[in-house]
N, C-alpha and C positions, 0 to 999 in steps of 0.2 A: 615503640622505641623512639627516644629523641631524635630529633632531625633536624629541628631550628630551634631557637630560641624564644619565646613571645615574654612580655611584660609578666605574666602566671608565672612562666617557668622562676625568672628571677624571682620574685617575692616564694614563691615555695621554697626556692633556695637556700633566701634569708632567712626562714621559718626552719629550716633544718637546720641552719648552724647554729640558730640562737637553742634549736636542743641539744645538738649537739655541745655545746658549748657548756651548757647548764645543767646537763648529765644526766636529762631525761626527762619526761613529756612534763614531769607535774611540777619541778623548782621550774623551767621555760614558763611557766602561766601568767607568771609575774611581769618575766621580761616583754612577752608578747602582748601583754594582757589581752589573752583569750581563754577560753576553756580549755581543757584537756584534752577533749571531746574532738574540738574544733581541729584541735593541732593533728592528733591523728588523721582523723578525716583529709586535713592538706597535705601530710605526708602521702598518707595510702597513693592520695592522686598522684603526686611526685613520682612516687614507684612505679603507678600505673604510666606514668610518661614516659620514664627509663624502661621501664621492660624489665628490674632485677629490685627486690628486697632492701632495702637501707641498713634496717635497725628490726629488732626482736622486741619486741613493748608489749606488757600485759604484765597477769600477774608474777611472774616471773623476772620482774625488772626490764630495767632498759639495755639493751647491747648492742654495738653495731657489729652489723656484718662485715666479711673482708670488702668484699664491693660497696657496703657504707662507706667505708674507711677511705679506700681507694678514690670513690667519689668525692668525698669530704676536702681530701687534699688539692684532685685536680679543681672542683670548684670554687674552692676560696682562694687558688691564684684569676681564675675567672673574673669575680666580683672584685679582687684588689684593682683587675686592669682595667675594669669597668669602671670601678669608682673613681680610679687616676684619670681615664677618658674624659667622665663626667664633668670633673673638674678643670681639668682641660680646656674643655669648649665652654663652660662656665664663664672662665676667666679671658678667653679669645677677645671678649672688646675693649678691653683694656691693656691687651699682648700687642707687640709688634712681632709679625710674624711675617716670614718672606723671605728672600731670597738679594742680599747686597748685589751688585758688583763694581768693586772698586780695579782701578787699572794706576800702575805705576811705570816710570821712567829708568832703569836699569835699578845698579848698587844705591845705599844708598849710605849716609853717615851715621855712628854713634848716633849722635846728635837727634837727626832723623827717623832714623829707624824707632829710639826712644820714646818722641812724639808721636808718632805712628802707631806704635804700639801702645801708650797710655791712651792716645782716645778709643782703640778699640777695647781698651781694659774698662774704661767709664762704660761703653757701649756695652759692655756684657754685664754692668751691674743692672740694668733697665730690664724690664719684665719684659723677657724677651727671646722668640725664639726662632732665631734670624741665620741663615745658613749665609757667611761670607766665600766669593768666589773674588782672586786675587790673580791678577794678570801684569805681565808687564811688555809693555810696548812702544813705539817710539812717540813722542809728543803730536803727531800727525794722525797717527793711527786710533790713541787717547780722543781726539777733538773728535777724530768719526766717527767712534763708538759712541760716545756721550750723545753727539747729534743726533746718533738712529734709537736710542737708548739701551742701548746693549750695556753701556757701562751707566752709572749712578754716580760714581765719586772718581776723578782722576787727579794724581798730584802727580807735580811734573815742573820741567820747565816750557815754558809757551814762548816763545819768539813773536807771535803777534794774537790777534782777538779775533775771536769764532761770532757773531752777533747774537747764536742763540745759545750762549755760556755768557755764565759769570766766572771772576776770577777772584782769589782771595786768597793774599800772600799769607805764606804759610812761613818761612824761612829763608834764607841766603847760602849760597854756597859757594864757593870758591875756586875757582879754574885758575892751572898755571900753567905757562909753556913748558916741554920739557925735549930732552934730546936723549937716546938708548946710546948705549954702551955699542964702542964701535963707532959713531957718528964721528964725524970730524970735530966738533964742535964741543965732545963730550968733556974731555979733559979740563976745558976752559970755558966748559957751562956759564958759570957764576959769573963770569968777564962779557958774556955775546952782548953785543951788541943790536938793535934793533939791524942796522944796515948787514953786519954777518950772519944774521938771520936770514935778511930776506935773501938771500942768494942762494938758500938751499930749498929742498924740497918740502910740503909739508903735507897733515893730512888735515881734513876738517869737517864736519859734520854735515849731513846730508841737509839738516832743517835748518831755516835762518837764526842768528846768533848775533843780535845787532851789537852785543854787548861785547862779543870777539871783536868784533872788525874798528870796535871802538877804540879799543886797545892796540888791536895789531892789527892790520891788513896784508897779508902774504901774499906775493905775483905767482909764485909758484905752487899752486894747489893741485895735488898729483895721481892723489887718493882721496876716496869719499866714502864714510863709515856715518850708520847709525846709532850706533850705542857706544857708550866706553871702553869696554871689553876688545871691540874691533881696533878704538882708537890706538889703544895700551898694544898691541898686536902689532901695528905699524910702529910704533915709535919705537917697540922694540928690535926691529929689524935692524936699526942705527941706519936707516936712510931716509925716515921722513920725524920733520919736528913734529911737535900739536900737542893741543893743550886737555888735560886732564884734571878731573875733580881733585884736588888736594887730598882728600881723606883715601880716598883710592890708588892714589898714586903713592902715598907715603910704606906699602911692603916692599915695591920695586925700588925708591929711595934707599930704604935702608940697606935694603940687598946689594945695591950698589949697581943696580941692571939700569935705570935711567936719572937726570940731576936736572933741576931746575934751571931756566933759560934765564942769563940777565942780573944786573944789578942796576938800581931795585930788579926785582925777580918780575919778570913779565907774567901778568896774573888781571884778572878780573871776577866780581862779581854777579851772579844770576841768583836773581828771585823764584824759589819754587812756589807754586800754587796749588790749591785744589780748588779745581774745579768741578763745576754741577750746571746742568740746565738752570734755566730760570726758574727761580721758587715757585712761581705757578705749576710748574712739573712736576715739585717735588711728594714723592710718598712718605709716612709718617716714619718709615725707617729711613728715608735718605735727612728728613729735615731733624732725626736724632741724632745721626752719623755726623752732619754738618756742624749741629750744636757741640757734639764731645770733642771735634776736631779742636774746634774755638777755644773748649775750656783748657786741654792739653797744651794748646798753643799756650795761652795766659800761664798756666802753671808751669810749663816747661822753663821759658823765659823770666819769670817768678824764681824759681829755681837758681837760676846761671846768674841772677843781680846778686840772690843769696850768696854765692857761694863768691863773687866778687867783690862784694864788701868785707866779707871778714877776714 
């Protein structure tokens, strides 16, 4: 009876389908080019390795048996997976194969997400069979993973520089003050004043934000939130101001739940990046990830000139 498998086993195997195939010992001689003679003979042993009958051969024609038959079917998915394997590992040195992991900063925009999406669209045209893992964490959390290498690629905003990353602006995005419904200030959003600002409360992010403070500096910071989710959470309470991503803010806008601070509208811009160790670090999937990033960027931005010229 079978037990394992050895090199023999397979080639008798393929010697049985190709009779099977060709509908009996004597048209097979061709395909094999072997004798008759011979094929019987590595059948017989075949059967002698199974332990049951295959096929009826003699002068009576060729016929298989129901255990041929049965056999016939489960073996030639066998030899399919076999030869898929083969190739497989065939092709493994010229595969990018492994395990991403990219780490991200909260929501993110149209905009954003589209670039994000289009280099990982390049990245799956590459011969390649890459299992991405997708996190999202606060920009502090981003730099530690990357340093221990738990994370490969992080995009984000960074408030200041790690020594063992690199940084490579990716996009801009837009922060605006705003005040919730309820607040003192809400009615007369569009009118506040930098000084009737600062007299109320406000909330502000846990990580530095040099690009806030450039803008605005608030005495009264009350509340301290990680992510925008939390911010949007406070401002809705209508007792603390702070400032939120524009694209994120704009359903509570419309809703009518919170209004922009100011005329001009109290706002500033942050640079997102992606980040990676130093190229020295890099594996052959992060230094492709890094490339499609690039190209998406270039065509994204390609894109947005196109569609503002005409």
């Amino acid at each position: 009876m079978l037990s394992n498998l050895s090199d023999l086993d397979l080639r008798l195997i393929r010697i049985f389908h190709a009779v099977v195939d060709a509908g009996g010992l004597t048209p097979a001689q061709s395909t094999l080019n072997i004798g008759q003679s011979t094929i019987s003979t590595q059948l017989a042993v075949l059967e002698t390795r199974l332990g049951f009958r295959l096929c009826e051969r003699g002068r009576a024609g060729f016929r298989m048996t129901a255990k041929g038959e049965r056999f016939a079917d489960l073996s030639r998915k066998l030899m399919l997976g076999f030869d898929d394997f083969t190739a497989e590992v065939r092709n493994m040195d010229h595969q990018l194969v492994g395990t991403l992991n990219i780490g991200m900063v909260g929501q993110t925009s149209m905009y954003q997400s589209s670039l994000i999406g289009n280099a990982i669209a390049r990245f799956r045209q590459r011969h390649e069979a890459v299992r991405f893992s997708v996190a999202v964490r606060t920009p502090r959390e981003l730099e530690e993973k990357l340093v221990a290498d738990e994370l490969q690629i992080a995009i984000g905003y960074f408030g200041h520089r790690v020594a063992q990353l690199d940084y490579t602006p990716l996009f801009l995005e837009r922060q605006v003050a705003y005040c919730g419904k309820g607040h003192p200030l809400f009615e007369t959003a569009a009118a506040a004043t930098p000084e009737q600002m600062g007299r109320h409360e406000w909330t502000w992010r846990s990580y530095p934000l040099p690009e806030a403070h450039n803008a605005f500096k608030p005495q009264k910071v009350t509340a301290i939130a990680d992510n925008m989710e939390a911010v949007a959470i406070l401002i809705l309470s209508g007792h603390h101001l702070g400032f939120l991503p524009e694209h994120f803010a704009a359903p509570y806008v419309e809703r009518g739940l919170i209004a922009a601070l100011g005329t001009p509208v109290l706002k500033y811009d942050v640079t997102f990046h992606m980040v990676t160790r130093h190229k020295r670090h890099h594996t052959e999937i992060t230094r492709a990830m890094v490339e499609d990033f690039r190209a998406a960027q270039l065509g994204t931005d390609m894109a947005q000139l196109l569609r503002r010229a005409a």
